[in-house]
C-alpha positions in Angstrom: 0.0 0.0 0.0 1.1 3.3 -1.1 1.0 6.5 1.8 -1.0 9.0 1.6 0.0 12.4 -0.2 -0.6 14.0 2.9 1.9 11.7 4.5 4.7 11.8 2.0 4.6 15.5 0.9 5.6 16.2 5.0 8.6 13.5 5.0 11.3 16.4 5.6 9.1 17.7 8.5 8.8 14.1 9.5 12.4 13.5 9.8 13.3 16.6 11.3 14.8 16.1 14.9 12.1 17.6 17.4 11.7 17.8 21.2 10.0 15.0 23.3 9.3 12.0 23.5 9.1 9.1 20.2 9.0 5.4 20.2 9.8 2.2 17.7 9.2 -1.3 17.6 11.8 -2.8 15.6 11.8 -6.6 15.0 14.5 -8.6 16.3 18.1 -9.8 14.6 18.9 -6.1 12.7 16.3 -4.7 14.4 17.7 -3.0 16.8 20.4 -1.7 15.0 18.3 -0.2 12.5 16.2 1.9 14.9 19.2 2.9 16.8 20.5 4.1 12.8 17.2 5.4 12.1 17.1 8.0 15.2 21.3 8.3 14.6 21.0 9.8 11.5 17.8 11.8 12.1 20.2 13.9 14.2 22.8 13.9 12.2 24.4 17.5 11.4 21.8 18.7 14.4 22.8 20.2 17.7 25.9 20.0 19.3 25.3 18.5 22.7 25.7 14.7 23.6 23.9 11.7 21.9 23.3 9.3 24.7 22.5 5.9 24.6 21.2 3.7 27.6 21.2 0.2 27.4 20.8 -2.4 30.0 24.3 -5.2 30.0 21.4 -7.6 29.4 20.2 -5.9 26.8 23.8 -5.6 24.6 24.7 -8.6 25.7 22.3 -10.2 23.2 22.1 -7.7 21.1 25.0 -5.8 20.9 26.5 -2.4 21.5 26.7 0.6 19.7 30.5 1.2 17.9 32.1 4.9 17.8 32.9 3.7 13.9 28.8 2.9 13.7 27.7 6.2 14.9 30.7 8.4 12.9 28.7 6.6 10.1 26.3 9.4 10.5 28.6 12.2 11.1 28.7 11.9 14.7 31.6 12.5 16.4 32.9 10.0 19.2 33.5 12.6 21.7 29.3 13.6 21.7 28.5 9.7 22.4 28.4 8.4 26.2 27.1 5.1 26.5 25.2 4.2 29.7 25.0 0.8 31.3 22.5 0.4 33.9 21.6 -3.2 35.1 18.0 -2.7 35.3 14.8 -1.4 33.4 14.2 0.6 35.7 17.5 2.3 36.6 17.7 2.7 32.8 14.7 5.0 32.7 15.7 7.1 35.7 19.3 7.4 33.8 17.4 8.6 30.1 15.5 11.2 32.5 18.6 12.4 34.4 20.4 12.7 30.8 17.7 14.7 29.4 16.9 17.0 32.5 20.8 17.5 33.0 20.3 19.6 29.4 23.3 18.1 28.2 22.0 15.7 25.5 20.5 16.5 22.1 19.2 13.4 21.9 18.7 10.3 24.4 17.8 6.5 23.3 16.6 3.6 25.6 16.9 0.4 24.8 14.2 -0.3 27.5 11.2 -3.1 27.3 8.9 -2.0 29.1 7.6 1.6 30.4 4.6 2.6 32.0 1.8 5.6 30.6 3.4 7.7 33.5 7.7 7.0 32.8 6.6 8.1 29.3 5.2 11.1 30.3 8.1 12.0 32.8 10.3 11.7 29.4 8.0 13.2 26.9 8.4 15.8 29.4 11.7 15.7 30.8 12.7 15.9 26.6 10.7 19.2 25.7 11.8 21.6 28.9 15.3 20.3 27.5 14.6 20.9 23.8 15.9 17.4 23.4 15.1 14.5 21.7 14.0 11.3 23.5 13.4 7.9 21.8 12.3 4.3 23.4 13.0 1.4 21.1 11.5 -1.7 21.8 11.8 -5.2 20.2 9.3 -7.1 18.9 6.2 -7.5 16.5 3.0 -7.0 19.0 1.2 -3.7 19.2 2.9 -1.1 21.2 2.1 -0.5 24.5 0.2 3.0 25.9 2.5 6.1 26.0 3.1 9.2 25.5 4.9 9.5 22.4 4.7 12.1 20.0 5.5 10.0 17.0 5.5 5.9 17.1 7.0 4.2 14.7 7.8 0.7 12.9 11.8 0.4 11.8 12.9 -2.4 9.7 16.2 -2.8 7.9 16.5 -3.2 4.1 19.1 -4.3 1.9 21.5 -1.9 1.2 22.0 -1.0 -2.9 25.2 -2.5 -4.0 28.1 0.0 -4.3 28.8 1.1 -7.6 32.7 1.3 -7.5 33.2 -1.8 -5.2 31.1 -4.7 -5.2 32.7 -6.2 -1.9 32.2 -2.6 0.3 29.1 -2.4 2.4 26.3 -0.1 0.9 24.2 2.9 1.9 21.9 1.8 5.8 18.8 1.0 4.5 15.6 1.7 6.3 11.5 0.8 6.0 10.1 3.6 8.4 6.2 3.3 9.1 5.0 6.3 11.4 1.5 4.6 12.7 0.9 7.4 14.8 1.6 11.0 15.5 0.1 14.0 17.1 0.3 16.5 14.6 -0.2 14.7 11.4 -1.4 11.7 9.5 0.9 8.5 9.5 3.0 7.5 6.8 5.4 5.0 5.1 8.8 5.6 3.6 12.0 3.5 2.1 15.0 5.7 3.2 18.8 4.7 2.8 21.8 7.3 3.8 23.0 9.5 1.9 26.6 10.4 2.9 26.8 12.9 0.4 24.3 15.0 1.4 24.4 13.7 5.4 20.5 13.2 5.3 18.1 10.2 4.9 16.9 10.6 1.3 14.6 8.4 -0.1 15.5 5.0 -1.9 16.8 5.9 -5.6 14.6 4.6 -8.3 11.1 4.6 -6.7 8.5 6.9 -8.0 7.7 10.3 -5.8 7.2 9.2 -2.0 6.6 5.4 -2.8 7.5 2.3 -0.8 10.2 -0.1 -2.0 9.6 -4.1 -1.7 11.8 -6.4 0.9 13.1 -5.4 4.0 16.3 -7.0 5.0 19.5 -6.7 6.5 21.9 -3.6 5.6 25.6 -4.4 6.3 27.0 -4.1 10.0 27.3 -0.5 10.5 25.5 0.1 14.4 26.3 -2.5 16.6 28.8 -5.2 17.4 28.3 -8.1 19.5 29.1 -7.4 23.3 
């Protein structure tokens, strides 16, 4: 299914990094590394304060952890990252509202399961008196639970477009965003890759206006290592 024109023609507005609170479900395997991608290069070229990313040692040690080469990827400089490993859900939220309320982050990402209506809030919150992004991402396939997100989202990984002057190199981070809900729009559905040219997500070469591509997939190791 194609998005609506009132959901593509806004994709720049989309994108754009904006305070509060947003969420994604990713599915598992790439998953994770392609919604921690997806919100990395969002922010890309925006703001100069510290990315943070909180992570339980549960959490990376099955899925991985995020590499100073994987983030650089975006433009992002390894001095603006500081990683945060908490042992528990819970200490993991109170460190993503500490980071955001200590106004030194442009952006903070949890890796966190599960948070109640209220911790949402708190962020949502905690994000906007900061002017600060805030993003939750959550594995798995299930509807997403109540919160207080802004803008909820589906990331997948596609397969990156082969590289045109070396067939062996890894290609473009490919991405299948679907924004089911937002506050201050209608959803919409978009095939994105990076473009390291212009250092924006731009949408996949060779599909017609704002249109979807076909199989998501998995781009080549770019985010995460194993922990």
């Amino acid at each position: 299914m194609r998005p609506a024109p009132a959901a593509t023609g806004g994709m720049r507005t989309v994108l754009a990094p904006a305070p509060g609170l947003e969420d994604a479900a990713v599915p598992g395997g790439a998953g994770p590394a392609a919604g921690l991608g997806f919100f990395l290069a969002r922010h890309a070229g925006a703001g100069s304060r510290l990315i943070a990313l909180v992570a339980t040692r549960n959490w990376e040690a099955e899925r991985g952890r995020l590499m100073a080469r994987g983030a650089h990827t975006f433009g992002i400089a390894p001095e603006r990252l500081l990683l945060v490993r908490p042992k528990t859900a819970s200490e993991a939220l109170w460190a993503l509202e500490e980071v955001l309320r200590s106004g030194a982050a442009d952006l903070a990402i949890g890796a966190v399961g599960e948070a109640s209506l209220t911790q949402t809030r708190r962020l949502d919150m905690a994000a906007r008196e900061a002017g600060a992004g805030c993003a939750l991402i959550r594995v798995g396939a299930g509807p997403l639970p109540l919160s207080a997100a802004r803008r909820r989202w589906r990331i997948e990984p596609r397969p990156s477009a082969r590289d045109p002057w070396d067939a062996r190199a890894p290609g473009r981070p490919g991405f299948r965003a679907a924004l089911e809900r937002r506050r201050d729009g209608p959803p919409g559905s978009w095939d994105l890759e990076w473009n390291d040219e212009t250092g924006r997500l731009d949408l996949v070469e060779g599909l017609a206006g704002d249109g979807l591509g076909q199989t998501p997939g998995l781009p080549e190791a770019w985010a995460c290592a194993a922990g």
